[in-house]
N, C-alpha and C positions, 0 to 999 in steps of 0.2 A: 447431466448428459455426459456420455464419455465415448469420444471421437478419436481414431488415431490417423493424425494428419494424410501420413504416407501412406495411408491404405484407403481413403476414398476415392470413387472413380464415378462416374458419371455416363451412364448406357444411355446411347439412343438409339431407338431402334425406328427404320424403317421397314419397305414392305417387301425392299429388297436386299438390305447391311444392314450393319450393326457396327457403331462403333462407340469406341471405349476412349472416355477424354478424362484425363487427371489431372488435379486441382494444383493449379502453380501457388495461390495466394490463400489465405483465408481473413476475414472479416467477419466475426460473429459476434450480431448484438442478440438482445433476448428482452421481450418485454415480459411484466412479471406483475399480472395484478394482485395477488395478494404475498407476503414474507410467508416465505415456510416457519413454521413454528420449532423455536430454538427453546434448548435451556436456559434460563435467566441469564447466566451468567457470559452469555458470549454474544459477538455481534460480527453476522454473516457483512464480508467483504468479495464480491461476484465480479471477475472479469467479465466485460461485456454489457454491462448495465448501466457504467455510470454513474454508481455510487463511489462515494467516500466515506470514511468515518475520519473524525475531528475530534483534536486531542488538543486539550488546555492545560496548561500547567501552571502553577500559581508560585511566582517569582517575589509575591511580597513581604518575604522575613529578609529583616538587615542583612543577615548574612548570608543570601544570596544575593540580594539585589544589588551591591554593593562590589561583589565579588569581582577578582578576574577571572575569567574562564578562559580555561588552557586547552580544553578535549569536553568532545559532546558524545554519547552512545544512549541511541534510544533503542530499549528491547522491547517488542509482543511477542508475548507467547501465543501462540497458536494450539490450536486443538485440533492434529493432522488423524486423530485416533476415530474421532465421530463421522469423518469423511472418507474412510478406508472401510466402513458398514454399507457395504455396496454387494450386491448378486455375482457371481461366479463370470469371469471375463469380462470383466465391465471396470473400463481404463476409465482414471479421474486422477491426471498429475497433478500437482500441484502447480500454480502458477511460476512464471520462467524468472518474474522479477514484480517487485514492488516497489511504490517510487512516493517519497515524502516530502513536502512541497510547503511553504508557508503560503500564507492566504490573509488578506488584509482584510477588513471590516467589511465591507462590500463584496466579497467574496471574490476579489481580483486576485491575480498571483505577480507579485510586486516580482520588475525582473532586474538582470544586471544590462549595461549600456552595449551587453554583446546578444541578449533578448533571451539567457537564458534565467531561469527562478532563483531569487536571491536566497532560497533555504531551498536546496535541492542532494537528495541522497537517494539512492536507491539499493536494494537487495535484494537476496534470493532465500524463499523459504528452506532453513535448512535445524537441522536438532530441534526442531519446536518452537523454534523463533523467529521471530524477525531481526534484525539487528544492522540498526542504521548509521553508521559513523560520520559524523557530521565535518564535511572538510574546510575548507580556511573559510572561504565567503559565506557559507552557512553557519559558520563560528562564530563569525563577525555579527554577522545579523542573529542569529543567538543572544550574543552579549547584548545587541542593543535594544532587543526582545524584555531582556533582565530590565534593562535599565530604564523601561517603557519610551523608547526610542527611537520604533522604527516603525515604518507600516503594519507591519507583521502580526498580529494579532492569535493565530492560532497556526497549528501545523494539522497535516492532513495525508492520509495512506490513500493511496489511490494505485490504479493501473496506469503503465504508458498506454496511451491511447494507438499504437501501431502494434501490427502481428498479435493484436489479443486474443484471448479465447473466453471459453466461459468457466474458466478455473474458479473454485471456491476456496476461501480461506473463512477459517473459523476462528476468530480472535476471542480471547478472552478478556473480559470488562468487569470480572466481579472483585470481591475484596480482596480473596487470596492472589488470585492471579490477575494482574492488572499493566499495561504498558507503564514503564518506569524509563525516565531521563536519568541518565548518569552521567551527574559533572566532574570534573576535573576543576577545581577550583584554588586560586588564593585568595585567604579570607583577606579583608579589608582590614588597614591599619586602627587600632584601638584610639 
C-alpha cells in the first residue's frame, strides 16, 4: 500500500455539514495471512507487522575469536529496484530507519542499567544498503559475543516500534549478495 501522510483527510458527512478532520498521528499495523511470493534469494522485512529477520555470525576461527575488536560495520544490501514495480502515482518510500538490536536465547533484549539494548544501532535505507555502525557499548558487547560471553546470542533488524508504517524492505539473503559484518580487528599475539 502507499499512503501519503499529509494528504489524508477524513469526511464526515451529516444531513446537515460536512466536515473535514486530518490525521495528527499515525499507527499502522497489517495482518497478513499468507507471505507474498519472493525470489529465493531475498527476505521481505515489513513495517507494521512485527517481523524480524535474524542474523548469526560464526566467531569460532582462532583468529577472530581471539581478536581485539576496534570498529564493527554491518552492511545489507537491499533490493530497492523490485519495490519501485509499482502502477503509475502510487507512493511506496522506503522506510525512515531501521534499528538492530541483540537478542539473548530466549528471545529477550538484554539491556544496559539506563534500560536501553545493549547492542543497539540504527539506519536509514540509503545506496542499496543498510549500514549499521556499531558504537562503543555494542562494541563492547560485540567483543564479548566473540568471546562467547555475554547474553547476546544473535543480532536482529527490526523496525522502532513508534511513528511506523508499512514500508517494505527487500533484503538480500542469497550467496552473492548477503549481510556481511566488517571487523576492524588486532589479530591475537602468536
Amino acid at each position: 500500500m502507499g499512503f501519503r501522510f499529509s494528504e489524508i483527510r477524513l469526511l464526515v458527512f451529516t444531513a446537515t455539514d460536512t466536515v473535514t478532520l486530518t490525521a495528527s498521528k499515525v499507527l499502522t499495523t497489517v495482518a497478513r495471512e499468507s507471505l507474498p511470493s519472493l525470489p529465493e534469494d531475498r527476505v521481505l522485512l515489513q513495517d507494521g507487522l512485527g517481523q524480524v529477520v535474524r542474523l548469526r555470525f560464526d566467531f569460532s576461527a582462532d583468529s577472530v575469536q581471539e581478536a581485539g575488536l576496534h570498529a564493527a560495520v554491518l552492511e545489507v544490501p537491499i533490493d530497492s529496484m523490485q519495490l519501485k514495480q509499482a502502477p503509475a502515482s502510487f507512493v511506496r518510500p522506503l522506510p525512515a530507519t531501521v534499528r538492530l538490536i541483540g537478542v539473548n536465547a530466549e528471545g529477550n533484549v538484554p539491556v544496559t542499567s539506563l534500560g536501553e539494548p545493549i547492542v543497539l544501532a540504527t539506519t536509514t535505507p540509503e545506496g542499496g544498503r543498510l549500514r549499521f555502525r556499531l558504537g562503543s557499548t555494542s562494541l563492547q558487547t560485540l567483543q564479548r559475543l566473540m568471546l562467547g560471553e555475554t547474553p547476546v546470542r544473535y543480532l536482529q533488524l527490526e523496525f522502532p516500534t513508534d511513528d511506523n508504517t508499512l514500508g517494505p524492505l527487500l533484503l538480500y539473503a542469497g550467496p552473492m549478495l548477503r549481510p556481511t559484518l566488517i571487523l576492524m580487528v588486532t589479530p591475537p599475539s602468536p
